[in-house]
Every structure is written in C-alpha cells, then in structure tokens.
PDB file of N, CA, C and O in Angstrom:
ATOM      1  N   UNK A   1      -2.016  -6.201  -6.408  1.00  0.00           N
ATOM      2  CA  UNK A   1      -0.679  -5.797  -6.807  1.00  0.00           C
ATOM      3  C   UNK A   1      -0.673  -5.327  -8.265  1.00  0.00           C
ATOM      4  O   UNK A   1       0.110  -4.406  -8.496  1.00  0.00           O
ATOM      5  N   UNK A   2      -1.187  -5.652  -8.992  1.00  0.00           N
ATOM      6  CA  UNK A   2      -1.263  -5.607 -10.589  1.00  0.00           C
ATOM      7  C   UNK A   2      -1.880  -4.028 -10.764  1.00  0.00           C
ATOM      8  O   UNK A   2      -1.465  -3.166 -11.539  1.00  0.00           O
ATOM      9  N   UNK A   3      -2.939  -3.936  -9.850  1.00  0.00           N
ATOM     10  CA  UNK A   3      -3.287  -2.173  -9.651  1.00  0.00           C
ATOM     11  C   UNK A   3      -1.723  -1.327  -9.254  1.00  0.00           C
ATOM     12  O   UNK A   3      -1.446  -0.367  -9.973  1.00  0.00           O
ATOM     13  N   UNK A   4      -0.956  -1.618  -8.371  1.00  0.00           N
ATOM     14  CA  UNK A   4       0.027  -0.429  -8.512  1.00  0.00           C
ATOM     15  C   UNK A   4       0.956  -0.615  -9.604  1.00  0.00           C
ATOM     16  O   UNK A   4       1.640   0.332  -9.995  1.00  0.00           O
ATOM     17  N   UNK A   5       1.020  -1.554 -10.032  1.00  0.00           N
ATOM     18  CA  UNK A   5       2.064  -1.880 -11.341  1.00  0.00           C
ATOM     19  C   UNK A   5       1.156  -0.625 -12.461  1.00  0.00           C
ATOM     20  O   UNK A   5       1.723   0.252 -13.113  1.00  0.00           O
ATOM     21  N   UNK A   6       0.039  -0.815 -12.429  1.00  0.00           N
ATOM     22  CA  UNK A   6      -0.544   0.388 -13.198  1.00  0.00           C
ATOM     23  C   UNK A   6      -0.679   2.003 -12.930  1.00  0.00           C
ATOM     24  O   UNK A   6      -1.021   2.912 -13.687  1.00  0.00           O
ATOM     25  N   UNK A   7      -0.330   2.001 -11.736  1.00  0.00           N
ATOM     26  CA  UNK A   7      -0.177   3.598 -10.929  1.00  0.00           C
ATOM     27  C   UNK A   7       1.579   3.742 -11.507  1.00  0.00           C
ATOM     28  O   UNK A   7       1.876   4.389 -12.511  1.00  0.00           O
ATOM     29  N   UNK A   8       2.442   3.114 -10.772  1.00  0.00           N
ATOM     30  CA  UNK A   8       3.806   3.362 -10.433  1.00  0.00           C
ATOM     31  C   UNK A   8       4.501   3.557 -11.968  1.00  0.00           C
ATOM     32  O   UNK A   8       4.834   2.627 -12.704  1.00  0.00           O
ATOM     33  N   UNK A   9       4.609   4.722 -12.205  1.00  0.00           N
ATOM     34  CA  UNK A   9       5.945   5.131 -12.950  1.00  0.00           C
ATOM     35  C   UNK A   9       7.334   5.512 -12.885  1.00  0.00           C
ATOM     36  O   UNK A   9       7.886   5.546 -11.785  1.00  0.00           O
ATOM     37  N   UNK A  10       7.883   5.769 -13.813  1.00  0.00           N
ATOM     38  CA  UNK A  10       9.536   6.622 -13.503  1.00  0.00           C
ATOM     39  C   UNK A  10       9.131   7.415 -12.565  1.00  0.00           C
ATOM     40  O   UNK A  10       9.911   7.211 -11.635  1.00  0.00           O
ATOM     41  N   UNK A  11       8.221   8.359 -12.186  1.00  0.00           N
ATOM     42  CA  UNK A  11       8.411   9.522 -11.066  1.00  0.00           C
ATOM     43  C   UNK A  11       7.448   9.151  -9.738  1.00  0.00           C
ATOM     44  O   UNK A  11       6.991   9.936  -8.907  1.00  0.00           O
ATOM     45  N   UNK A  12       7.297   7.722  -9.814  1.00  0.00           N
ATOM     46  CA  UNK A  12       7.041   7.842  -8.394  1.00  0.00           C
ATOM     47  C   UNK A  12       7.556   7.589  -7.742  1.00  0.00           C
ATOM     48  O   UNK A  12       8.333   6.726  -8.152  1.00  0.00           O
ATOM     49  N   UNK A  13       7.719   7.857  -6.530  1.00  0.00           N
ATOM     50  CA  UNK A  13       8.961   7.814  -5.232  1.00  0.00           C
ATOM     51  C   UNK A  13       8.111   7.257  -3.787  1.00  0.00           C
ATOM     52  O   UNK A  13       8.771   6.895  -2.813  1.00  0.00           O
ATOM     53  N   UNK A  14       7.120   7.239  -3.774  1.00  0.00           N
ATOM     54  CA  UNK A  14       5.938   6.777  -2.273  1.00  0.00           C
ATOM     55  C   UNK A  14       5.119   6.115  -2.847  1.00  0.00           C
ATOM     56  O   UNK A  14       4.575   6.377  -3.920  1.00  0.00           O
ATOM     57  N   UNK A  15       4.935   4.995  -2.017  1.00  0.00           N
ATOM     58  CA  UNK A  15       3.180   3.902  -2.116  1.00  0.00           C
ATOM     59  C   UNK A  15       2.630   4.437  -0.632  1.00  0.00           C
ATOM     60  O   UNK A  15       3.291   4.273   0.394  1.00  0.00           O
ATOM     61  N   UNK A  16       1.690   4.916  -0.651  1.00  0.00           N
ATOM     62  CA  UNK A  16       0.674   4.853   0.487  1.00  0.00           C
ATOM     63  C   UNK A  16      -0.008   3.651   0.700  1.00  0.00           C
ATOM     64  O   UNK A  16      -0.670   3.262  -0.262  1.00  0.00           O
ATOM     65  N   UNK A  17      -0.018   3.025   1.614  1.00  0.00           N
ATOM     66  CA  UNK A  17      -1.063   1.988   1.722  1.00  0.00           C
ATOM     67  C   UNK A  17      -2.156   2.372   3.606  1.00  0.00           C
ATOM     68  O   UNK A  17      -1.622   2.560   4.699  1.00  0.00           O
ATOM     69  N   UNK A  18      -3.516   2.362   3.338  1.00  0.00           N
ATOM     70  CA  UNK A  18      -4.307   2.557   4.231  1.00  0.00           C
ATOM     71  C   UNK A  18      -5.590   1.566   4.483  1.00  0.00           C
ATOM     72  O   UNK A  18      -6.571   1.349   3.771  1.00  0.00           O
ATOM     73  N   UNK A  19      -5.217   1.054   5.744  1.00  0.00           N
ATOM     74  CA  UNK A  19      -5.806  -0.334   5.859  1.00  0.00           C
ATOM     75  C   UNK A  19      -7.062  -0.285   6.800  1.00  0.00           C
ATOM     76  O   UNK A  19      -6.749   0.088   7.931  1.00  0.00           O
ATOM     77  N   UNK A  20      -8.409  -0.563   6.644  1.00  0.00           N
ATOM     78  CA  UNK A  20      -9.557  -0.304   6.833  1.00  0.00           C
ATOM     79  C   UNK A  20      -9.705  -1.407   8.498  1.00  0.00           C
ATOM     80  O   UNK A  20      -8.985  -2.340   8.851  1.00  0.00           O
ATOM     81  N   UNK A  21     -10.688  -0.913   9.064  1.00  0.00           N
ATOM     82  CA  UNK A  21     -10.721  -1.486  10.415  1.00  0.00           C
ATOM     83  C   UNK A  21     -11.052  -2.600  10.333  1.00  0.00           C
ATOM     84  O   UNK A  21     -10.642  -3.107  11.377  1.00  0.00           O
ATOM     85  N   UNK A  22     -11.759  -3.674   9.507  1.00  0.00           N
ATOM     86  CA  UNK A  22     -11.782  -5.073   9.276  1.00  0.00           C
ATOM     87  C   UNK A  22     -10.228  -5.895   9.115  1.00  0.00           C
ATOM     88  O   UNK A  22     -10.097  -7.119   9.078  1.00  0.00           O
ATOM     89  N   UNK A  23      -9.156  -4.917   9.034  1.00  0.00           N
ATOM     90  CA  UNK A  23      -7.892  -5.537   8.332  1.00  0.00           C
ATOM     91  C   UNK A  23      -6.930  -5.508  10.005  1.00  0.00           C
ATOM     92  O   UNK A  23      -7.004  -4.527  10.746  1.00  0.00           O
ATOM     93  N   UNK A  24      -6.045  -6.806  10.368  1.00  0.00           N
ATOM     94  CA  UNK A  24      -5.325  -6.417  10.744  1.00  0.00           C
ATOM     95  C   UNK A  24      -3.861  -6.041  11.022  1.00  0.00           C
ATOM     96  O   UNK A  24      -3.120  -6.340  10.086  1.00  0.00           O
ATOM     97  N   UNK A  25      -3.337  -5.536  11.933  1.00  0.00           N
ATOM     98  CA  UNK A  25      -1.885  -5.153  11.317  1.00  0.00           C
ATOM     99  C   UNK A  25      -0.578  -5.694  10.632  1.00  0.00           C
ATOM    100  O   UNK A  25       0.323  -5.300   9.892  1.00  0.00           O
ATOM    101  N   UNK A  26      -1.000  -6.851  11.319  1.00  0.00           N
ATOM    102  CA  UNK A  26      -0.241  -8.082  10.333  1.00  0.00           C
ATOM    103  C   UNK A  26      -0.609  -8.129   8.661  1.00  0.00           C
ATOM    104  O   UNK A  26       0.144  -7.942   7.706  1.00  0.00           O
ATOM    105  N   UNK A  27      -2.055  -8.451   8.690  1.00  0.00           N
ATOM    106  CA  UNK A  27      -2.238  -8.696   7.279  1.00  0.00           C
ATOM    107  C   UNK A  27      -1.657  -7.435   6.352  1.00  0.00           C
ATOM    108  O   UNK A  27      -1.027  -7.751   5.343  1.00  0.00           O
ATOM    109  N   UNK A  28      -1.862  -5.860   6.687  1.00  0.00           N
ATOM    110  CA  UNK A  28      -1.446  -4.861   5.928  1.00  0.00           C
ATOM    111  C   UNK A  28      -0.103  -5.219   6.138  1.00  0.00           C
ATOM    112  O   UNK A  28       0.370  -5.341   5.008  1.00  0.00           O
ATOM    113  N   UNK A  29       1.111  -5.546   7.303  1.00  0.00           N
ATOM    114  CA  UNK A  29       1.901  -5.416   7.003  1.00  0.00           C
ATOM    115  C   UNK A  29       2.636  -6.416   5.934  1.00  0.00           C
ATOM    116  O   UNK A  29       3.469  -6.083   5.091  1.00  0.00           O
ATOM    117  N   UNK A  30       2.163  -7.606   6.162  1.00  0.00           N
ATOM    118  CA  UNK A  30       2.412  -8.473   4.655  1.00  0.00           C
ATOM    119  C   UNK A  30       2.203  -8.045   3.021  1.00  0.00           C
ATOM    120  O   UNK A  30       2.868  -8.431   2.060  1.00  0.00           O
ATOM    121  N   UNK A  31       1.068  -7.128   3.045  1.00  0.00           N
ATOM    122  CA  UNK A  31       0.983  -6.013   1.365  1.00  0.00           C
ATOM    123  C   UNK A  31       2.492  -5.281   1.799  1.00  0.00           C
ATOM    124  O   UNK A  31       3.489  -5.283   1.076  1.00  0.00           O
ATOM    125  N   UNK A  32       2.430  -4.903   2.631  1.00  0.00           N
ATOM    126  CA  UNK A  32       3.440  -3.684   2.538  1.00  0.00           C
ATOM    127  C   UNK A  32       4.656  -4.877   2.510  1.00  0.00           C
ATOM    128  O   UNK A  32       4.911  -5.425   1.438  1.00  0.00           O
ATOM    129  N   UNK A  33       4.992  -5.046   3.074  1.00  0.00           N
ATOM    130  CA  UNK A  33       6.287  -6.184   2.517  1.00  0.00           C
ATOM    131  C   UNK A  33       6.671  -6.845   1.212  1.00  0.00           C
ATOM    132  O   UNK A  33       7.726  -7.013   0.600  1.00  0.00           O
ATOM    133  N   UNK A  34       5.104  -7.223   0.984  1.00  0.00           N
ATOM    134  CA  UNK A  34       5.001  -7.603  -0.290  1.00  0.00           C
ATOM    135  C   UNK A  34       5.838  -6.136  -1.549  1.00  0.00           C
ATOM    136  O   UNK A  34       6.866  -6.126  -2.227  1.00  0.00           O
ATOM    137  N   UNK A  35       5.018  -5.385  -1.377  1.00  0.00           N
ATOM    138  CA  UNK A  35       5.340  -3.969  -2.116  1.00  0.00           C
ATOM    139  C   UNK A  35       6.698  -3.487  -2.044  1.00  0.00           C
ATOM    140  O   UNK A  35       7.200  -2.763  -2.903  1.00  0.00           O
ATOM    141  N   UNK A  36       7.373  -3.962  -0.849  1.00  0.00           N
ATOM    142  CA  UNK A  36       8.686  -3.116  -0.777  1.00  0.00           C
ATOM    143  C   UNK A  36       9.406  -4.146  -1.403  1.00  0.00           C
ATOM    144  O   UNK A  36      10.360  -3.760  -2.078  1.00  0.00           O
ATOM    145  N   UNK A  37       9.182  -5.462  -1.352  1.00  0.00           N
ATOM    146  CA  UNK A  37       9.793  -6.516  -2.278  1.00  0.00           C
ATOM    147  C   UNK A  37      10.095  -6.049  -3.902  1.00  0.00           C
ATOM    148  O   UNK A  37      11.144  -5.829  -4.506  1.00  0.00           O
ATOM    149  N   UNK A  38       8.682  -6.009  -4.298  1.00  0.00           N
ATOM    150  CA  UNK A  38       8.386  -5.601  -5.539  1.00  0.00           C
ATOM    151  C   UNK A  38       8.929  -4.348  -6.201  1.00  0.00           C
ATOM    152  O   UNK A  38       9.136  -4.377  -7.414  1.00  0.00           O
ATOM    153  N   UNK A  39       9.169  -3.276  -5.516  1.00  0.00           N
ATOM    154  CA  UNK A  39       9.344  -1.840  -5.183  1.00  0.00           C
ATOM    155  C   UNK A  39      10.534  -1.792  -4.169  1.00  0.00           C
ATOM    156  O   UNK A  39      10.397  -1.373  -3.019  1.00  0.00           O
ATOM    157  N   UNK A  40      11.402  -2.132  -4.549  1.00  0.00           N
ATOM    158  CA  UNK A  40      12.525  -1.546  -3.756  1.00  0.00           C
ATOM    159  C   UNK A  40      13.301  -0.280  -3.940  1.00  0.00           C
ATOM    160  O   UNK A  40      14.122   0.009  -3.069  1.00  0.00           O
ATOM    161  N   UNK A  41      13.135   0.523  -4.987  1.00  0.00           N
ATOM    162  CA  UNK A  41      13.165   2.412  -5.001  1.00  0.00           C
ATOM    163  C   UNK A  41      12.500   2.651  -4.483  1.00  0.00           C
ATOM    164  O   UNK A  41      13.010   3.643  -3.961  1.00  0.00           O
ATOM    165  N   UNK A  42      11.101   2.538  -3.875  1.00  0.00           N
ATOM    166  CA  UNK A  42       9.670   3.329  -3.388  1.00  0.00           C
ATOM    167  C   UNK A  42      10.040   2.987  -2.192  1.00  0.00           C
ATOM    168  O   UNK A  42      10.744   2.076  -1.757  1.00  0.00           O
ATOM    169  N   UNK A  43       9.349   4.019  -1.624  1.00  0.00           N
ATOM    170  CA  UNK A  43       9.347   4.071   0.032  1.00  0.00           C
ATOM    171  C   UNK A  43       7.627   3.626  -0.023  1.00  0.00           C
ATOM    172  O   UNK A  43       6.778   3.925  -0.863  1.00  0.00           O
ATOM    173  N   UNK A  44       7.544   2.983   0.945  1.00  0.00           N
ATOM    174  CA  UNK A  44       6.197   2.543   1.383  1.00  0.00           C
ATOM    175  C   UNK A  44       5.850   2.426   3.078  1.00  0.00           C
ATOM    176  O   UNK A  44       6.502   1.903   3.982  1.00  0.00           O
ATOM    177  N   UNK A  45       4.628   3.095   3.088  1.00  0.00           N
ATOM    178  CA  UNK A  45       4.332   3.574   4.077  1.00  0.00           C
ATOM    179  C   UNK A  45       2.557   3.028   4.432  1.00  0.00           C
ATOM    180  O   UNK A  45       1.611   3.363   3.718  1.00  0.00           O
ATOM    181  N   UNK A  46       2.463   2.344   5.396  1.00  0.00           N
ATOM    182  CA  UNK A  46       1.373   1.686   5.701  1.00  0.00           C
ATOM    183  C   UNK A  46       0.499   2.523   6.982  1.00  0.00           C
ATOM    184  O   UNK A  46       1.200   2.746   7.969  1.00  0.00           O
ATOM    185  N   UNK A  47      -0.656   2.907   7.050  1.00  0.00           N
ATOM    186  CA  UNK A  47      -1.431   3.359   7.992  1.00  0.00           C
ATOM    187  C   UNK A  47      -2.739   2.967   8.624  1.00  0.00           C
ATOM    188  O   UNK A  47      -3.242   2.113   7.894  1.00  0.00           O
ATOM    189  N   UNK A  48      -3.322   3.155   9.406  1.00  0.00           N
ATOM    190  CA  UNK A  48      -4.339   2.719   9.565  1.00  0.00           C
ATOM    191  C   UNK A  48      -5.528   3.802   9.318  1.00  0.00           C
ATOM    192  O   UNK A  48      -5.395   4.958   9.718  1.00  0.00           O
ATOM    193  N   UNK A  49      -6.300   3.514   8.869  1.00  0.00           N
ATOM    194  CA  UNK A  49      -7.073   4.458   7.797  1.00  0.00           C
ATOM    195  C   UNK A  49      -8.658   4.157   8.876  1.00  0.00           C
ATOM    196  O   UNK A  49      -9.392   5.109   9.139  1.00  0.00           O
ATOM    197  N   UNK A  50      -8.923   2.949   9.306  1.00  0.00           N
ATOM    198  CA  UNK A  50     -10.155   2.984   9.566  1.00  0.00           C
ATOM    199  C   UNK A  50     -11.242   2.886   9.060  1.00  0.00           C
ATOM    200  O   UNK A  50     -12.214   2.957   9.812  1.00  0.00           O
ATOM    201  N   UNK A  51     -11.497   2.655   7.345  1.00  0.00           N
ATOM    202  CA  UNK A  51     -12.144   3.166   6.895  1.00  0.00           C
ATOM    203  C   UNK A  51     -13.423   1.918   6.654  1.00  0.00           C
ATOM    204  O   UNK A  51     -12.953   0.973   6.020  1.00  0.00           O
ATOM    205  N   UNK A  52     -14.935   1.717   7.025  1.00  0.00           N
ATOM    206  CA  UNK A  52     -15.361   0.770   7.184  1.00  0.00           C
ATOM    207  C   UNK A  52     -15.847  -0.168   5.617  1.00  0.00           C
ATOM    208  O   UNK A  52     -16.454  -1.239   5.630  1.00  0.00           O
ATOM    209  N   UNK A  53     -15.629   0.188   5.016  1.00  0.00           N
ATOM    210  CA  UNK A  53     -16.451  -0.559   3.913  1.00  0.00           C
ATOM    211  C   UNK A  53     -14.966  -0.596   2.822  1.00  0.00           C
ATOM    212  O   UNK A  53     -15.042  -1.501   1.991  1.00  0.00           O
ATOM    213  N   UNK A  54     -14.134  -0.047   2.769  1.00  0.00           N
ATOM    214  CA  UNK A  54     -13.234  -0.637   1.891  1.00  0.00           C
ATOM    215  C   UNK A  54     -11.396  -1.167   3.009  1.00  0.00           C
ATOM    216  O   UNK A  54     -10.785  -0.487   3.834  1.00  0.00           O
ATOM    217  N   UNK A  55     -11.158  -2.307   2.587  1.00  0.00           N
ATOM    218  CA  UNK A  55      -9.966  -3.108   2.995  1.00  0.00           C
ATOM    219  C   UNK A  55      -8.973  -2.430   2.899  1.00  0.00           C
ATOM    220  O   UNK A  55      -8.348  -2.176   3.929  1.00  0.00           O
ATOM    221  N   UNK A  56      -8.445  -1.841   1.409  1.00  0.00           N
ATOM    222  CA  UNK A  56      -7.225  -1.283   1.355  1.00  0.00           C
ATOM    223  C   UNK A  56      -8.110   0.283   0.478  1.00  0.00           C
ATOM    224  O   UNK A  56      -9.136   0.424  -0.189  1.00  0.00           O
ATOM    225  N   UNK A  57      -7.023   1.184   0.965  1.00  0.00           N
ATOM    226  CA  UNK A  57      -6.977   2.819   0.237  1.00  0.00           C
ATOM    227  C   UNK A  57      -5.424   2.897  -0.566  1.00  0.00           C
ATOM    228  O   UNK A  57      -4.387   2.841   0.095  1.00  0.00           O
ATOM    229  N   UNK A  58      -5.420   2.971  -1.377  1.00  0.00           N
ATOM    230  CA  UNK A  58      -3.905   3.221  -1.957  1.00  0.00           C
ATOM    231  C   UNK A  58      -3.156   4.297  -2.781  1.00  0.00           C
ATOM    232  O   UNK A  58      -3.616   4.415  -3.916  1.00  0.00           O
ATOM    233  N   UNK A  59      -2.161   5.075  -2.501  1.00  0.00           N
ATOM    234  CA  UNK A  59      -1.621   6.011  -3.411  1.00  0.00           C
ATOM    235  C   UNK A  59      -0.731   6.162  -3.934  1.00  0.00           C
ATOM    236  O   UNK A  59       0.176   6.079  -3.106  1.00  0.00           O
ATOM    237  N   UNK A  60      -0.336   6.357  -4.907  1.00  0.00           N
ATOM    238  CA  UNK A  60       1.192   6.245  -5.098  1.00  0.00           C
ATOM    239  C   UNK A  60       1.560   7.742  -5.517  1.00  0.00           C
ATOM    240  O   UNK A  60       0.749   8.442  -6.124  1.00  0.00           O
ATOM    241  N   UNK A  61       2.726   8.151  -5.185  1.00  0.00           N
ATOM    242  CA  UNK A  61       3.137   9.652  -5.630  1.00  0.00           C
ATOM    243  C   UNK A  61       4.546  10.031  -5.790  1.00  0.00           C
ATOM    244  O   UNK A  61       4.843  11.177  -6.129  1.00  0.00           O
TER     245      UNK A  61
END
C-alpha cells in the first residue's frame, strides 16, 4: 500500500490492480477493497493478469 501512496497524485483518477495466477480472487479482491477504502476518488479496477512469477502488477493513471 505505501507503493501507491507514492504513485497516486492530484491527477490520478484509476488504480489498476493485476493479480498473478498464484493469487486468488478473494485475496486480490481484499487489496482492492483495501484501496477503494483508502482511495475513495479513484476508481479501482482488479484483473486477472496471470502473470507467473510476480503476485501483484499495478498502475495508477
């Protein structure tokens, strides 16, 4: 969490979050809950990414 506190400025409006095939949909959806807690202007949007060697992918924009 302390990583998007360092992304997210005045002009961001989206968190991407992309959750790697070791993760499952529950657990991403608890970040993402977490985030919209934290982030209630941002829209946040959780996917499944697949990706094998990293847990979370993240963007903010």
């Amino acid at each position: 969490i302390s990583l998007v506190d360092n992304l997210v400025d005045d002009d961001a409006e989206l968190i991407s979050l992309y959750y790697g095939e070791e993760v499952t949909d529950e657990e991403a959806t608890e970040i993402a809950d977490e985030l919209m807690n934290l982030y209630p202007d941002l829209d946040v949007e959780v996917h499944y990414g697949g990706q094998p060697i990293y847990y979370y992918l993240l963007s903010v924009e």
